[in-house]
Backbone as CSV, one residue per row, in Angstrom:
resi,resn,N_x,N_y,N_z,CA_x,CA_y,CA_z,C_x,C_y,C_z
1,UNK,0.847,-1.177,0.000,0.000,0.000,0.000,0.895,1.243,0.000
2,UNK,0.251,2.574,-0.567,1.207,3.771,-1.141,1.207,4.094,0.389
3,UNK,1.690,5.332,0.368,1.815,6.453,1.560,0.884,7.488,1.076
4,UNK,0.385,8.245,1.508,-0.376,9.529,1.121,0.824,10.433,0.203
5,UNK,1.675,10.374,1.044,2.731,11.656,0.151,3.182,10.595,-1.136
6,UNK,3.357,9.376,-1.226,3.802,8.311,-2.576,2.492,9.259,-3.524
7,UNK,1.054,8.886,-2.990,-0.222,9.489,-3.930,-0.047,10.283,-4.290
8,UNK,0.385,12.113,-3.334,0.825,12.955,-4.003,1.798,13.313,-5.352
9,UNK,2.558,12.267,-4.242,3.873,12.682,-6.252,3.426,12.516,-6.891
10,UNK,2.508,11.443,-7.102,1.922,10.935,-8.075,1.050,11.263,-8.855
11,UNK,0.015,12.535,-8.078,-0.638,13.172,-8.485,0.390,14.341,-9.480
12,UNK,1.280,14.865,-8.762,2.146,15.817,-8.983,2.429,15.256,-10.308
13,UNK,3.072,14.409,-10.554,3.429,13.564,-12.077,2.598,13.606,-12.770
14,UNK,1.350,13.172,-12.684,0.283,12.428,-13.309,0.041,14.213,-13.747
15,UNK,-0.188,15.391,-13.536,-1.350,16.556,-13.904,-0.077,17.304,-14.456
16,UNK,1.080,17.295,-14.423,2.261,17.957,-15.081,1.533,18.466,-16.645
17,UNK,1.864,18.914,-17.089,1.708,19.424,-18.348,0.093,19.165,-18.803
18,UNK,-0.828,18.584,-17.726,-1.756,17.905,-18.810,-3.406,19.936,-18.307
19,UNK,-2.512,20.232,-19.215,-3.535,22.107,-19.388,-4.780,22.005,-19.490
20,UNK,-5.248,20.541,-19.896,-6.803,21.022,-19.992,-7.766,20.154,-18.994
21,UNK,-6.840,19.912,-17.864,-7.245,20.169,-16.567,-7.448,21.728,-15.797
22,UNK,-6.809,22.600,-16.301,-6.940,23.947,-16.290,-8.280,24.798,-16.605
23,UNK,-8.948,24.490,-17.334,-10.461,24.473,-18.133,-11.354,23.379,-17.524
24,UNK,-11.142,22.139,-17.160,-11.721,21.077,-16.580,-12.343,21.499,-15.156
25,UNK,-11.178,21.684,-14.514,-11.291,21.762,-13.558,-10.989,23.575,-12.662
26,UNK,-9.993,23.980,-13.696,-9.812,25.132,-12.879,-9.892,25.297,-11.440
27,UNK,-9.430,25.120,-10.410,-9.537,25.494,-9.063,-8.239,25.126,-8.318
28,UNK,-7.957,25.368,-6.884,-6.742,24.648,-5.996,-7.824,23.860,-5.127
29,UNK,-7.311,22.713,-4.954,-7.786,21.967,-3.762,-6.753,22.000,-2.812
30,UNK,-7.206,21.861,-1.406,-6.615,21.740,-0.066,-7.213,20.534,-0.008
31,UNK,-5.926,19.444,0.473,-6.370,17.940,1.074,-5.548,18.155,2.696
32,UNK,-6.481,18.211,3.667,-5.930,18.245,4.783,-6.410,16.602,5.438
33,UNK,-5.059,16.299,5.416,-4.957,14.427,5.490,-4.610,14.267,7.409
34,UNK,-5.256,13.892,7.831,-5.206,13.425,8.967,-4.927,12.192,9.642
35,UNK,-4.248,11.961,10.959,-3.631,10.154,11.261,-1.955,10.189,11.092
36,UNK,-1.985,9.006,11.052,-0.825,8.637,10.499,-0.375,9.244,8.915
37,UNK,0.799,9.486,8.655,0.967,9.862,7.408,0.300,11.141,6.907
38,UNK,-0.209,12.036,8.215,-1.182,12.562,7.702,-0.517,14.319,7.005
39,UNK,-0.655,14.759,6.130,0.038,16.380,5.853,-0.959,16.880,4.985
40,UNK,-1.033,18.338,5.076,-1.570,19.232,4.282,-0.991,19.676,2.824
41,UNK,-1.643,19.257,1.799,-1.560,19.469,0.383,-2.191,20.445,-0.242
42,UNK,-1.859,21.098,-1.355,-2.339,21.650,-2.343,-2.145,21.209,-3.696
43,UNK,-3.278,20.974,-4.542,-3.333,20.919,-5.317,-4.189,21.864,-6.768
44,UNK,-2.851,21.918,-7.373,-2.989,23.787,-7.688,-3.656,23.085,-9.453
45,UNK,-4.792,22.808,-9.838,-5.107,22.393,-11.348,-5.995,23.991,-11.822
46,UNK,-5.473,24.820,-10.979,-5.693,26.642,-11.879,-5.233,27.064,-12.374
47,UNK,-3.696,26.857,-11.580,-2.563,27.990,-12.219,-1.578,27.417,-12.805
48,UNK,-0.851,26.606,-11.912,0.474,26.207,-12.146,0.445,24.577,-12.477
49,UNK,-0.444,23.702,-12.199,-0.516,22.071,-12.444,0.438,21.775,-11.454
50,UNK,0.018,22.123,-10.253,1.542,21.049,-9.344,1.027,20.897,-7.712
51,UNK,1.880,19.936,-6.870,1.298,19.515,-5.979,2.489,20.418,-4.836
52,UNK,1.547,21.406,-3.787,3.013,21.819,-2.891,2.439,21.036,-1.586
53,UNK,3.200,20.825,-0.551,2.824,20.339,0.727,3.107,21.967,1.207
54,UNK,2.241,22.150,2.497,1.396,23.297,3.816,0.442,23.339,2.803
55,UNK,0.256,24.173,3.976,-1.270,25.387,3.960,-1.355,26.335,2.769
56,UNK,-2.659,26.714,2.563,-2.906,27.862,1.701,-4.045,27.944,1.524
57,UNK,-4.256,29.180,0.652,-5.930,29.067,-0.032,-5.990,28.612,-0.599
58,UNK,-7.633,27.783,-0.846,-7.940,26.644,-1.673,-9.236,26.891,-1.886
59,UNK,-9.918,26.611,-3.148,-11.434,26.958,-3.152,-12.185,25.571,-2.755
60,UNK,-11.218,24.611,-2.304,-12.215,23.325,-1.466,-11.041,22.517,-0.954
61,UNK,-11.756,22.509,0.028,-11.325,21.983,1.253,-11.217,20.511,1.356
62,UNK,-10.701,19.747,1.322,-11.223,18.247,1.661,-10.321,17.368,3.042
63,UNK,-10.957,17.053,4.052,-10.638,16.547,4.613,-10.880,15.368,4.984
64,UNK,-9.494,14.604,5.602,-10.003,12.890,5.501,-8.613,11.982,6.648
65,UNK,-8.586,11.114,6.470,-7.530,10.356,7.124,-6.446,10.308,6.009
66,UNK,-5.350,9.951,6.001,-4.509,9.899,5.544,-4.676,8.041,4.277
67,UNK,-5.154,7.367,5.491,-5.561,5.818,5.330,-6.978,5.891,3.931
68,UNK,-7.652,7.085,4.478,-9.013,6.683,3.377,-8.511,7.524,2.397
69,UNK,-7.616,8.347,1.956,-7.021,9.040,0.886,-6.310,7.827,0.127
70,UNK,-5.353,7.161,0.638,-5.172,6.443,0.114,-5.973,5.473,-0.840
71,UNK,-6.536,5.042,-0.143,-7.295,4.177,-0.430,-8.846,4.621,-1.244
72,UNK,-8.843,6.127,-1.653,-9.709,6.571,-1.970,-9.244,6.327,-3.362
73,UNK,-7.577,6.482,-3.560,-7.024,7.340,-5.166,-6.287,5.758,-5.264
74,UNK,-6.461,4.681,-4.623,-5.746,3.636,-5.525,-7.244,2.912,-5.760
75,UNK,-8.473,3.087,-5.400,-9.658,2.500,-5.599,-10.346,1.574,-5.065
76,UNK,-9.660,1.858,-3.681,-10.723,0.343,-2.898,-11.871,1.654,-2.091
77,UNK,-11.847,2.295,-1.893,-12.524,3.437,-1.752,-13.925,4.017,-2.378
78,UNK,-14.852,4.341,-1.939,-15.576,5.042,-2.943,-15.990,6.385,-2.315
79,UNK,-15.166,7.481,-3.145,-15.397,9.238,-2.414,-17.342,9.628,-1.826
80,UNK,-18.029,8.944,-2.258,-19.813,9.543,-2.415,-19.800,8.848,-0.839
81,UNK,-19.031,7.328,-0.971,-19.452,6.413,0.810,-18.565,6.964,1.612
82,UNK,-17.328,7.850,1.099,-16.689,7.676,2.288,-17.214,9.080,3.222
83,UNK,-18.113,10.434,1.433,-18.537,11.598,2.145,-20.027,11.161,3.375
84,UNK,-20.482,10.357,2.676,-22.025,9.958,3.345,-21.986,9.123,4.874
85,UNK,-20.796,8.549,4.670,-20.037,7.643,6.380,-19.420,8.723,6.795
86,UNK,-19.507,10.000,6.924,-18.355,11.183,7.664,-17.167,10.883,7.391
87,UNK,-16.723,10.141,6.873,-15.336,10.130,6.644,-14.404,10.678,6.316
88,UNK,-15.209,12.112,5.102,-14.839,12.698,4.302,-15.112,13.430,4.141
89,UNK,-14.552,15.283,4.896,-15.790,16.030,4.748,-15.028,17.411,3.749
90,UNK,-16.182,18.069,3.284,-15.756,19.216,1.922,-16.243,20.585,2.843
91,UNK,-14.885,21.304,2.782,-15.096,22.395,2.973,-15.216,23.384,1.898
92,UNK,-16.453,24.315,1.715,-15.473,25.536,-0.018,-16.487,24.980,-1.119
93,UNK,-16.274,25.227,-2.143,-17.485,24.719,-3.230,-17.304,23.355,-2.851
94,UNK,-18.824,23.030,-2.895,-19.056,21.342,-3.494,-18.909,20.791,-4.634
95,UNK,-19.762,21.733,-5.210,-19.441,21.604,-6.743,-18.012,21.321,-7.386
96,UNK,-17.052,21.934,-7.086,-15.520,21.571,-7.107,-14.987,20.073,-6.269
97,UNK,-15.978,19.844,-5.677,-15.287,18.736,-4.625,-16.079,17.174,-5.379
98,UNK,-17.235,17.971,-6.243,-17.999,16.886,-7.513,-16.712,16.172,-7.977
99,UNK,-16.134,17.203,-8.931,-15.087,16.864,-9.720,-14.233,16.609,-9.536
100,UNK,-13.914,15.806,-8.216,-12.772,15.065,-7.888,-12.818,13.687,-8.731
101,UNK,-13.598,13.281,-8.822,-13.722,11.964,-10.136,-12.839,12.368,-11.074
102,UNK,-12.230,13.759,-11.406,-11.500,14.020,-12.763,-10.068,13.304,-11.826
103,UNK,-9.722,14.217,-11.114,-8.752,14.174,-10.376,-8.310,12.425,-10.112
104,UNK,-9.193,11.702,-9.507,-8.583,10.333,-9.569,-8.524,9.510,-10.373
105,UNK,-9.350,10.463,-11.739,-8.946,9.340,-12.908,-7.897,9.229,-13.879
106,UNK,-7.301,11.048,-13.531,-6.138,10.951,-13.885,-5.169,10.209,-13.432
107,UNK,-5.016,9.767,-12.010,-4.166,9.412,-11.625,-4.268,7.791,-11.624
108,UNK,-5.034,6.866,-11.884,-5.049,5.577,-11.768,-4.541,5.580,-13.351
């Protein structure tokens, strides 16, 4: 099983150059990962396509365990059960926190 920060790079790799996530999605997400393994991410698919670790502004918020992130973006997971079990909660547009389906399908 990955690490949360393994997912990140990975994300970081995976959205590199790909711009029309920029139009797709346009926004920064904040993943504030909690637990073990747990760190604060940004993920910037507005401006720049890249993943920084801290804090910042983000137009959605998502918070979770470190364990169900994982396991959200390698697919034993499902984001709708893990928001509806509290597991997983969205701070900031929802609507932006919809389109996280883009986000993990880039990356599988």
């Amino acid at each position: 099983m990955a690490t949360a920060q393994q997912i990140m790079d990975r994300i970081g790799e995976k959205i590199a150059g790909r711009t029309e996530l920029l139009s797709a999605v346009g926004a920064v997400y904040k993943f504030a990962l909690e637990g073990e393994g747990g760190e604060t991410y940004l993920v910037d698919l507005k401006n720049d396509l890249k993943v920084t670790q801290g804090d910042g502004p983000a137009a959605c918020t998502i918070r979770m365990t470190a364990n169900d992130f994982v396991d959200l973006f390698e697919g034993r997971a499902n984001g709708q059960a893990l928001f509806f079990g509290g597991r997983l909660r969205v701070e900031g547009d929802m609507g932006l926190a919809l389109k996280l389906q883009t986000l993990t399908d880039v990356v599988k």
